[in-house]
C-alpha positions in Angstrom: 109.2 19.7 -79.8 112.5 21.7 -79.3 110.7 25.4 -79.2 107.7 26.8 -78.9 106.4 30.4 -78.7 102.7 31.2 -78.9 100.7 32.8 -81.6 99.3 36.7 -80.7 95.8 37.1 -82.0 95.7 39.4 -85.2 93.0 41.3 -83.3 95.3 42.4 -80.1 94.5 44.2 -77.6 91.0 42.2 -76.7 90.6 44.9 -74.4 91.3 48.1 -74.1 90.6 51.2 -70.7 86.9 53.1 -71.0 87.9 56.5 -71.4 84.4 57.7 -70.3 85.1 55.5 -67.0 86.0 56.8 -63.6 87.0 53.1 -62.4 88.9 52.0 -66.1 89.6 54.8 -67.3 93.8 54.5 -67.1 94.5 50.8 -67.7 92.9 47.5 -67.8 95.1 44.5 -67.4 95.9 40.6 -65.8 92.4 38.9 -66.0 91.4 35.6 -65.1 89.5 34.2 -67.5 87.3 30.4 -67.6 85.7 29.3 -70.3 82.1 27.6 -68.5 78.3 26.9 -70.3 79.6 28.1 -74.1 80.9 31.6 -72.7 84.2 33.1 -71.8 84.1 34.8 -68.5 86.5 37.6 -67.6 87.4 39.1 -64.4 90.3 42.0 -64.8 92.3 44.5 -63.0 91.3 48.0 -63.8 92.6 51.7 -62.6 91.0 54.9 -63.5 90.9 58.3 -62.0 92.2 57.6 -58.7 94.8 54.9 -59.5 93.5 52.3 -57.0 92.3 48.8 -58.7 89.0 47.5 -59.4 88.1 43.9 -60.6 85.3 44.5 -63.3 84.0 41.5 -65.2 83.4 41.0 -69.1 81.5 37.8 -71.0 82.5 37.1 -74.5 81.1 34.3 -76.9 84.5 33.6 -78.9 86.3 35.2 -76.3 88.1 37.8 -78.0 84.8 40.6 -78.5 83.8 41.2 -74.8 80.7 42.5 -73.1 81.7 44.2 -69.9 79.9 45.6 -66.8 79.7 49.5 -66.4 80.5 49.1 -62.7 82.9 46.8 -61.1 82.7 43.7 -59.3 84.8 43.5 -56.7 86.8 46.6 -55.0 87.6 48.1 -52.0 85.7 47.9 -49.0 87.7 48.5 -45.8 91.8 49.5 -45.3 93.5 46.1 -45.7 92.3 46.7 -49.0 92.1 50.3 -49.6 94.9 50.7 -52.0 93.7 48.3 -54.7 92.5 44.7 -55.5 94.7 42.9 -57.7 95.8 40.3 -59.8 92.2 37.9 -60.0 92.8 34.5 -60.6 89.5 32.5 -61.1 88.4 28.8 -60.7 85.7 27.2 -60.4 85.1 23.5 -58.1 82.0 22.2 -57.6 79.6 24.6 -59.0 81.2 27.9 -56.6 83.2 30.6 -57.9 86.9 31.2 -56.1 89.0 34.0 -56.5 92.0 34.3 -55.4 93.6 38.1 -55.8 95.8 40.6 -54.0 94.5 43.1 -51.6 96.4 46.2 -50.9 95.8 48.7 -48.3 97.1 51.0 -45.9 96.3 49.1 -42.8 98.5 45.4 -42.9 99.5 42.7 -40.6 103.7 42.5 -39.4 105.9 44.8 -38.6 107.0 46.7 -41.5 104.8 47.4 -44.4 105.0 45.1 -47.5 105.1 47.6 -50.1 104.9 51.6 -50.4 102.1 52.6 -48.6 101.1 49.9 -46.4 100.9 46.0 -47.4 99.5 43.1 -49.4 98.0 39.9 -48.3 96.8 37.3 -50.8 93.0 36.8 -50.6 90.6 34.3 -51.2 86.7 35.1 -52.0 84.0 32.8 -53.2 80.7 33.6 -55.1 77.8 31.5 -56.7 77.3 33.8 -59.6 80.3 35.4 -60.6 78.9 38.6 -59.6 78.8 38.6 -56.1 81.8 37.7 -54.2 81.7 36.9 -50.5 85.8 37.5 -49.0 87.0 34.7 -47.2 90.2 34.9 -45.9 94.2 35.4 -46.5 96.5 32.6 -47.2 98.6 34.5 -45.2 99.6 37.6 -43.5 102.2 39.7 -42.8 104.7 39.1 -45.9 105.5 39.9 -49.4 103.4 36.9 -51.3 101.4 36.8 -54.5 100.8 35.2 -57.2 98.3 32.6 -55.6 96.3 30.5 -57.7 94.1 27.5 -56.6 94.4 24.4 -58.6 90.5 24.0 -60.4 89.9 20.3 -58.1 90.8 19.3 -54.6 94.4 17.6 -54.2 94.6 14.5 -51.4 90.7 15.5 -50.4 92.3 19.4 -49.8 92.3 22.6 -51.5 95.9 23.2 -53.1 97.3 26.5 -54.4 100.4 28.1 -55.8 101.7 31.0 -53.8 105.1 33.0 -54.7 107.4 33.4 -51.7 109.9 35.6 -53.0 111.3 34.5 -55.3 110.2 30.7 -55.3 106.8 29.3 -56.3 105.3 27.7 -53.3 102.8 25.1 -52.3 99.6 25.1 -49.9 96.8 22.9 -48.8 93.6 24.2 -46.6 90.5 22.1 -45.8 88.2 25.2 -45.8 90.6 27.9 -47.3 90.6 30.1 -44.0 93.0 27.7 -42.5 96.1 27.0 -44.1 98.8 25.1 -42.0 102.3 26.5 -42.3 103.5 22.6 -41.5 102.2 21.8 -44.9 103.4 24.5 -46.8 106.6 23.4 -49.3 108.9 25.2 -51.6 107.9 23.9 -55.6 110.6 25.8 -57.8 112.4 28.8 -57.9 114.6 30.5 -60.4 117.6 29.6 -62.1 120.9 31.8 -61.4 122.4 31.7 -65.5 119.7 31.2 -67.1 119.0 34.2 -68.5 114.8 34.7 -68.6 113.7 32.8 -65.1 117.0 34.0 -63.1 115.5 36.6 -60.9 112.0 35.6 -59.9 109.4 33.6 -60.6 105.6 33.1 -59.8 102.4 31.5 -60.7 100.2 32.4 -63.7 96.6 30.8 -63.7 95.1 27.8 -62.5 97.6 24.7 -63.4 95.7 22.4 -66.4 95.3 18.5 -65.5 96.5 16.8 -68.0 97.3 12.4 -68.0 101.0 13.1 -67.6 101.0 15.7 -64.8 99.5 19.4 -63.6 100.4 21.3 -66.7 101.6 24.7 -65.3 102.6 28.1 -67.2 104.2 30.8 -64.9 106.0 34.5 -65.3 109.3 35.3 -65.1 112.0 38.5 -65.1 115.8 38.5 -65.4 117.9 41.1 -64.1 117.0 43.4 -66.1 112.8 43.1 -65.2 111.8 41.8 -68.2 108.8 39.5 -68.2 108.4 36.2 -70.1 106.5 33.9 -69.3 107.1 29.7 -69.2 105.5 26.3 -68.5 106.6 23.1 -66.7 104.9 20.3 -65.9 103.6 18.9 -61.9 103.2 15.6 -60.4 99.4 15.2 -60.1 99.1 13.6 -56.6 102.4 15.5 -55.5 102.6 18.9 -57.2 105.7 20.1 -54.9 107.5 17.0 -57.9 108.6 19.2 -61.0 108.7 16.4 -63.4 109.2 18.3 -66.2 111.1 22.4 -66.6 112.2 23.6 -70.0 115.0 25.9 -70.2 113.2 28.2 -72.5 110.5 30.6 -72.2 107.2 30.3 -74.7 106.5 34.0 -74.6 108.1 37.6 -74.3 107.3 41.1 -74.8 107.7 42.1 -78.2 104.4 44.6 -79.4 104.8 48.2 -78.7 102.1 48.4 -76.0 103.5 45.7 -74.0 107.5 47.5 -74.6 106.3 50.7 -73.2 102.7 50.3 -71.5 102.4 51.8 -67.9 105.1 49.4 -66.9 107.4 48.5 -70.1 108.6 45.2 -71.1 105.3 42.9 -69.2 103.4 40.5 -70.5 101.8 39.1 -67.2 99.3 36.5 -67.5 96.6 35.0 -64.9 94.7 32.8 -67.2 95.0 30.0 -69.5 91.4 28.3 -69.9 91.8 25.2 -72.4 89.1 25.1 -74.8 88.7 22.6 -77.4 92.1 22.2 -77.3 93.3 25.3 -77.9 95.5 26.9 -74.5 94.2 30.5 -74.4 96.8 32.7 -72.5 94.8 35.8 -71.7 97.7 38.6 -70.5 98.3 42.4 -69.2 100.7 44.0 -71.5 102.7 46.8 -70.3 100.2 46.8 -66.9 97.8 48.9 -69.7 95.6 47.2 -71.7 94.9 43.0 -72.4 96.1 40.9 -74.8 95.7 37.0 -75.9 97.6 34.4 -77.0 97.2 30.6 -77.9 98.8 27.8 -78.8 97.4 23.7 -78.7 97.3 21.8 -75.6 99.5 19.1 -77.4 101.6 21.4 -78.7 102.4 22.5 -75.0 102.6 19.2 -73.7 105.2 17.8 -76.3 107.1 21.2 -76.1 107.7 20.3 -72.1 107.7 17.1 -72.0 110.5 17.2 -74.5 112.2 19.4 -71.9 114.8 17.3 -70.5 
């Protein structure tokens, strides 16, 4: 397969900000979603009257109509993360819960804050239920990286996870996800002066899909001028720093109003793409506002890159 773009759903956005919410009220965007015991479960970014993000949670039996909680899930509790949690990116191994997210806050480890404000470090947090998360640790501290997403088994007997590294995609391992050695953290890809949609920077979308011919990974990507798209390539499965397979085009790109203009114009960010009778649902924030979804087959995806040459 030469191309391949996916399919909106006709009933875009899924979801949408509470105006009657002080904690949604604004914009509700980049969820991590997993598909486990015949429900779609949805954890998402939210910002209401004060502009700091909230992770509130949503359950959904087709997984476009969603049941949400009034109150959020996971937010601020101290100033590493006063500014905002961000970004959720869910798995789950061996019957636990792990998030990995972005905290934001005024207090921050180095030199030299990260962003306006203060700093970000990316998190990790574990819970039983869903519903109750229990912070664990950063993957590290004191620079500009995001975009972290475990991969949903162990690699090599070790917790692996994608981390962005301005502007490359990165690798880690951890035995216990509060240690992770810098001495096995690797560079995986990065992106591609000339080519137009990846050039700038890239990162990590959600949790890369095990498939017979490799880990099937989709990621986000801007050009010059900050426009998002997002693409896929596919991973060695015992060696995931080996990109075995990179097509040169994207599969997805701003194009409805709401994700043109939005709170930030020309997004489509994504940090989820459960696989559910074989069907790859892309769950994504459009315009950093409200939460839109898109799907194509897993075969489709999988002859689309591993025609890539």
């Amino acid at each position: 397969m030469s191309a391949l773009k996916l399919h909106r759903h006709p009933r875009n956005p899924v979801l949408l900000p509470d105006p009657a919410s002080d904690w949604e009220s604004y914009n509700v965007f980049n969820p991590a979603v997993i598909y486990d015991n015949g429900l779609f479960h949805m954890w998402y970014r939210a910002q209401g009257l004060d502009w700091v993000s909230r992770i509130g949670y949503a359950v959904s039996v087709d997984g476009v109509v969603w049941n949400r909680f009034r109150r959020p899930v996971l937010e601020p509790r101290d100033g590493a993360d006063s500014r905002g949690v961000e970004d959720p990116r869910v798995v789950r191994i061996a019957g636990t819960y792990y998030m990995t997210y972005t905290a934001y806050g005024r207090e921050y480890a180095g030199d030299t804050p990260t962003h306006d404000g203060g700093g970000i470090s990316p998190m990790v947090a574990r819970s039983q239920n869903g519903i109750a998360w229990e912070r664990v640790g950063s993957l590290v501290c004191g620079e500009d990286n995001k975009d972290h997403v475990l991969f949903p088994r162990k690699v090599g007997e070790r917790f692996a996870a994608l981390h962005r590294r301005r502007p490359d995609v990165w690798l880690a391992y951890s035995d216990d996800l509060v240690a992770w050695c810098e001495d096995d953290m690797a560079p995986v890809f990065g992106p591609r002066p000339g080519n137009g949609w990846d050039e700038t920077s890239v990162g990590g979308n959600g949790a890369p899909i095990e498939t017979e011919h490799g880990w099937l990974m989709l990621y986000h990507a801007y050009d010059e001028d900050h426009v998002y798209r997002l693409g896929a390539c596919l991973l060695d499965l015992e060696d995931p720093t080996k990109v075995l397979r990179r097509p040169q085009a994207p599969i997805f790109w701003p194009e409805e109003l709401w994700e043109l203009r939005g709170d930030v114009g020309h997004v489509v960010f994504s940090c989820a793409n459960p696989v559910v009778e074989g069907v790859v649902y892309v769950y994504y924030g459009g315009g950093d506002h409200v939460i839109g979804l898109a799907t194509c087959t897993l075969d489709d995806l999988i002859d689309f890159v591993l025609g890539a040459e």
